[in-house]
C-alpha positions in Angstrom: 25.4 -10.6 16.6 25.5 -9.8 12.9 22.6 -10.3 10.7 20.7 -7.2 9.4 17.1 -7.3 8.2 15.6 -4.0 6.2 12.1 -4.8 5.1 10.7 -2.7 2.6 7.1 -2.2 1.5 6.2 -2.7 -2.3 5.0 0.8 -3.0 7.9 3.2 -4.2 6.3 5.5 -1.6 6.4 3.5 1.4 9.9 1.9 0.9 13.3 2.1 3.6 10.8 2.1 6.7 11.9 -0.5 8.4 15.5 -1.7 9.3 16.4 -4.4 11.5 20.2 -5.1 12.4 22.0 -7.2 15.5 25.2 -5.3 16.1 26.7 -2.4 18.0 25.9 0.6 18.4 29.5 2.1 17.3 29.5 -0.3 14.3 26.2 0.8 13.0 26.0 4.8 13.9 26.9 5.3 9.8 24.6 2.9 8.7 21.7 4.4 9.6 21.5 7.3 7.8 23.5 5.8 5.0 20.3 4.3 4.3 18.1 6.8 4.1 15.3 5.9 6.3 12.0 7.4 6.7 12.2 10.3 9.5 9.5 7.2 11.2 11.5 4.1 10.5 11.7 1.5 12.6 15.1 0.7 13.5 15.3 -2.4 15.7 18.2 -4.5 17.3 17.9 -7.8 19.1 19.9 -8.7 22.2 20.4 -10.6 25.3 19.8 -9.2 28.4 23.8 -10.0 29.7 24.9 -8.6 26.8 23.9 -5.0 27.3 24.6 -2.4 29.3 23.3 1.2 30.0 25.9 2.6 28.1 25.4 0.0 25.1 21.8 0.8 24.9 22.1 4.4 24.6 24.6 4.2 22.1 22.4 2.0 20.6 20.0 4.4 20.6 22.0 7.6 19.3 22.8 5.5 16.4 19.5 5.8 15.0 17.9 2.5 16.6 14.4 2.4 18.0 13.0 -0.5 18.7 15.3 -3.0 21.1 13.7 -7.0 21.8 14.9 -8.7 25.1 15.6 -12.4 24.8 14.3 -13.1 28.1 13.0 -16.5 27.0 12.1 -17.8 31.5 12.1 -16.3 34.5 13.0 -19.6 36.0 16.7 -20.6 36.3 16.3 -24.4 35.4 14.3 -23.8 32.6 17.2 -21.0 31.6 19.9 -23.6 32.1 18.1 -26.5 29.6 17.7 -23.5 26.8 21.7 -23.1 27.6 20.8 -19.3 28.5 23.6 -17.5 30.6 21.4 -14.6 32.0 20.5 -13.7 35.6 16.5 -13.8 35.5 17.0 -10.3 37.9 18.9 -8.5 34.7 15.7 -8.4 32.3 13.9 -5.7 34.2 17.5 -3.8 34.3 18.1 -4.2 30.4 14.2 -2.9 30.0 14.8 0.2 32.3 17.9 0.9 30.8 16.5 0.8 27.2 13.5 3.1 28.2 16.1 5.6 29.8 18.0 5.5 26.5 14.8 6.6 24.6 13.7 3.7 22.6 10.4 3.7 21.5 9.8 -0.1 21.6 10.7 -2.0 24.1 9.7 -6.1 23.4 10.6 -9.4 24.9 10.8 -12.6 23.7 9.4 -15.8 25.3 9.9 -19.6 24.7 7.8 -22.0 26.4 7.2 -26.3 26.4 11.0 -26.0 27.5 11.3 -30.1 29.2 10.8 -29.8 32.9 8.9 -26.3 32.6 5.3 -26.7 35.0 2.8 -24.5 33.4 3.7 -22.8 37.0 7.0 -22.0 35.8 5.3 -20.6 32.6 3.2 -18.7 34.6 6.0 -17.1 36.5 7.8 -16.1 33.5 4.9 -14.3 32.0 3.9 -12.4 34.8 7.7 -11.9 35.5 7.6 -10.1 31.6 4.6 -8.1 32.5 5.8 -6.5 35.8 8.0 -4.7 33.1 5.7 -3.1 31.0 6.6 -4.0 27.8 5.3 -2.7 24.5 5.2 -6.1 22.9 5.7 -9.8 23.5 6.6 -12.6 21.1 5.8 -16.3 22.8 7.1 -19.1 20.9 6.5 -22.9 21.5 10.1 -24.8 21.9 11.1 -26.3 18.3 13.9 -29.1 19.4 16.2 -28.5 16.5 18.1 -31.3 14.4 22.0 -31.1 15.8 21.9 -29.2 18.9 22.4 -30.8 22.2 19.0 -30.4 23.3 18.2 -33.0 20.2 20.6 -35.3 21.0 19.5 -35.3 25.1 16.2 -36.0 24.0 17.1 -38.8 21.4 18.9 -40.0 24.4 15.7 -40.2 26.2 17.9 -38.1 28.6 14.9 -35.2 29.0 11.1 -35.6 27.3 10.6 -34.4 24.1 7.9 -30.9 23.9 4.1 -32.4 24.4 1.8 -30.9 22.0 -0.9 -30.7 24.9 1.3 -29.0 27.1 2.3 -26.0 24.5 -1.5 -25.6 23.7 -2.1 -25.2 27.9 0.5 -22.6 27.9 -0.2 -20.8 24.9 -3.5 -20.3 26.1 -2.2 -19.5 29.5 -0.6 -17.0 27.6 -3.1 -15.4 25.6 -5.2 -14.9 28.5 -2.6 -13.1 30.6 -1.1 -10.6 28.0 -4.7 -9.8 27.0 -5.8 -8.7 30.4 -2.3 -6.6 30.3 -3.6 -4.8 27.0 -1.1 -6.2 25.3 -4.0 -8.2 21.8 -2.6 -10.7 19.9 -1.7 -9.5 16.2 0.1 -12.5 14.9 -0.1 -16.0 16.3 2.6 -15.8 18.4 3.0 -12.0 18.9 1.2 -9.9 21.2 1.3 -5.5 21.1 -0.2 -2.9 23.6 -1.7 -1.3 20.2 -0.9 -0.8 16.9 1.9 1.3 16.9 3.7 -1.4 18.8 3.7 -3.9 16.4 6.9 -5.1 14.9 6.3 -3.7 11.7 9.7 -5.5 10.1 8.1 -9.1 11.1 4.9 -7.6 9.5 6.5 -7.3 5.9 8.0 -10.9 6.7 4.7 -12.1 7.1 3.0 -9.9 4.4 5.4 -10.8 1.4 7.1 -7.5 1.5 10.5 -7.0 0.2 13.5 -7.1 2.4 17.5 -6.5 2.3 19.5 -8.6 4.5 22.9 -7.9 5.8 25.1 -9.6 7.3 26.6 -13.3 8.0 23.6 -15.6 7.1 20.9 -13.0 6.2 18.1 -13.5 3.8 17.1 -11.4 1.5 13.6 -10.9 -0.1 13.1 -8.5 -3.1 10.4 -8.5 -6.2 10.0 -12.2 -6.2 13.7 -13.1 -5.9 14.7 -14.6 -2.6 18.6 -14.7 -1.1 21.0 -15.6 1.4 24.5 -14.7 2.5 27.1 -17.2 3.6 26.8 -17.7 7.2 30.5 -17.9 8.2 31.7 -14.4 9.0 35.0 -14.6 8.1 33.7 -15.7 4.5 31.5 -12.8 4.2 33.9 -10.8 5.6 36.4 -12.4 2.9 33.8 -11.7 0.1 33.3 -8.2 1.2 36.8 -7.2 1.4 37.4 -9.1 -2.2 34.5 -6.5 -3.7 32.2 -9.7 -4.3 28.7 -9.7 -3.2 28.9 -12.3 0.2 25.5 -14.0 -1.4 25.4 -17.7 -0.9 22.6 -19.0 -3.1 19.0 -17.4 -4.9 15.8 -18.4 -5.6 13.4 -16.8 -8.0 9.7 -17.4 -6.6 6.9 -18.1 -9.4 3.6 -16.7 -9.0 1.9 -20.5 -7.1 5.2 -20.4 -4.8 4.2 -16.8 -3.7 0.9 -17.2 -3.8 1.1 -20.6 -1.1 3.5 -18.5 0.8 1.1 -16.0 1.6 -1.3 -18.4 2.6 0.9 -20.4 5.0 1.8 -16.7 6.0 -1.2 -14.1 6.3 -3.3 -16.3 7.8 -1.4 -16.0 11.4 -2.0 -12.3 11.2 -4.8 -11.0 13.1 -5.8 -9.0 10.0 -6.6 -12.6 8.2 -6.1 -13.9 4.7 -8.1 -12.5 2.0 -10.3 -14.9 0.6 -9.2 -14.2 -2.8 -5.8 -16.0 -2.3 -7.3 -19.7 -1.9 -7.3 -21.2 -5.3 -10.4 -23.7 -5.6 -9.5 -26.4 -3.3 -8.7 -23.9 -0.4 -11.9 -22.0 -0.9 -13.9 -25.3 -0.5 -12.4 -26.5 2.4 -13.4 -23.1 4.1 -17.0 -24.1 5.9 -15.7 -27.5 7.3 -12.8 -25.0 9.0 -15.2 -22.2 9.5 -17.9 -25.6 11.4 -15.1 -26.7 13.4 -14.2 -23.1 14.8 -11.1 -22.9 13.7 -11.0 -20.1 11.2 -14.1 -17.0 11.3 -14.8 -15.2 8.1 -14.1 -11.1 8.8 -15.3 -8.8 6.1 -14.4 -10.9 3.5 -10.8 -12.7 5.6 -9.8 -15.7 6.6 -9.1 -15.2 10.1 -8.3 -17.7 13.3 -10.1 -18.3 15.8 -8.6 -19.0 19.3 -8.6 -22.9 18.7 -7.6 -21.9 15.3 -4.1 -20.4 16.0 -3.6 -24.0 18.2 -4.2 -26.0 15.6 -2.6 -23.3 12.9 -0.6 -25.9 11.0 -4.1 -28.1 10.2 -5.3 -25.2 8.9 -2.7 -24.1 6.6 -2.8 -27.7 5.0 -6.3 -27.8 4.6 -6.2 -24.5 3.0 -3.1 -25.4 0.3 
């Protein structure tokens, strides 16, 4: 686990308030205030639930982290074993009561669902499964078969069925309905929080175009316009580290249309909506015929989805660029 994401507001005030790293907690106990975070940053570390401990966690949290998302992904041990996953379902609520022992402020887990050969009974399990632990915040995420794993190739194999759009739509819904009546409101298409405070505020500069420093193997980087990315290899960017070189792979300076289609294919999933402002012409006319077929509702002068909206979040975003 190695890739470190700070996001950073825009405004000089408002900058170092976020930090985001995968690592340990006896690696990272200098880091933290090397950085010189805000006294109210957000410091948060992703893990899986077999690869912490009580210990771990609480070193975790005396290095300066405060946030900690669970990849819990199922509570059902098929559906574990097709994602490749190597945790006991029975250790999530363990990791969750160990992390809220430790101190941590946040305590999130992360869903997938559509997995091939979950029932939307299985889904159903897992979510109430999450629940029963009280988390702060939930992030549910529709299975994307990617190109070269061996989940591709079994399904080009016609060895297991490929995700069914109808199917993710049933659970996401599923979904939304559940976590709401467990106070946990939807701020971002797939994200859920028990209030504001709870939101993942480093996935919230992703999302809003703020400026970010990655580091580690494989980070990206996102600062006035000018976007980044480190080798992915460790040893390479541990190579390029030791040599005094930067351990940057390739850049990309973003002009003004780049940034601006960005934040439309990107603020419209927030809750908050996508100023109207942002759609050039074409956008702005395609508004009522999205806004007639209830998928987008027009909030004090947003863009913002409605419930058959974030399902069909994609047509959206191409009618609107």
């Amino acid at each position: 686990m190695s890739s470190c994401r700070c996001p950073r507001s825009s405004s000089a005030a408002g900058r170092r308030r976020c930090c985001r790293r995968r690592t340990s907690g006896r690696s990272c106990a200098p880091s933290v205030p090397r950085f010189g975070l805000d006294d109210d940053a957000e410091v948060t570390t992703e893990a899986n639930p077999d690869s912490v401990t009580r210990e771990s966690l609480a070193a975790l949290r005396e290095a300066g982290f405060t946030r900690v998302s669970l990849g819990m992904q199922s509570d059902v041990g098929h559906v574990l074993r097709v994602l490749d996953r190597t945790h006991d379902p029975e250790r999530v609520p363990r990791a969750v009561e160990w992390a809220r022992q430790a101190g941590f402020d946040q305590v999130s887990l992360d869903l997938i669902y559509g997995t091939p050969g979950e029932s939307l009974a299985d889904w159903e399990r897992s979510l109430r499964a999450a629940l029963d632990c009280a988390p702060d915040h939930v992030s549910a995420y529709a299975l994307i078969v990617e190109d070269g794993t061996a989940l591709a190739r079994q399904v080009r194999r016609g060895e297991i069925a490929a995700p069914d759009d109808d199917d993710h739509a049933d659970k996401y819904l599923l979904a939304d309905d559940l976590l709401a009546a467990a106070g946990l409101e939807w701020y971002e298409v797939s994200n859920w929080a028990r209030d504001d405070r709870a939101r993942c505020r480093h996935n919230l500069a992703y999302w809003r175009g703020g400026d970010w420093w990655g580091v580690g193997p494989g980070a990206h980087s996102h600062v006035g316009g000018v976007r980044w990315w480190n080798v992915k290899h460790p040893a390479a960017y541990t190579e390029r580290l030791d040599a005094g070189h930067a351990p940057v792979h390739a850049r990309e300076m973003l002009d003004g249309e780049t940034r601006r289609v960005e934040r439309v294919l990107l603020e419209i999933r927030l809750r908050d909506g996508l100023p109207l402002g942002v759609l050039d012409d074409e956008g702005s006319a395609a508004v009522g015929s999205l806004v007639d077929d209830d998928l987008v509702a027009i909030e004090r002068d947003r863009l913002v989805l409605t419930t058959r909206g974030r399902l069909l979040a994609d047509a959206v975003v191409r009618a609107l660029v």
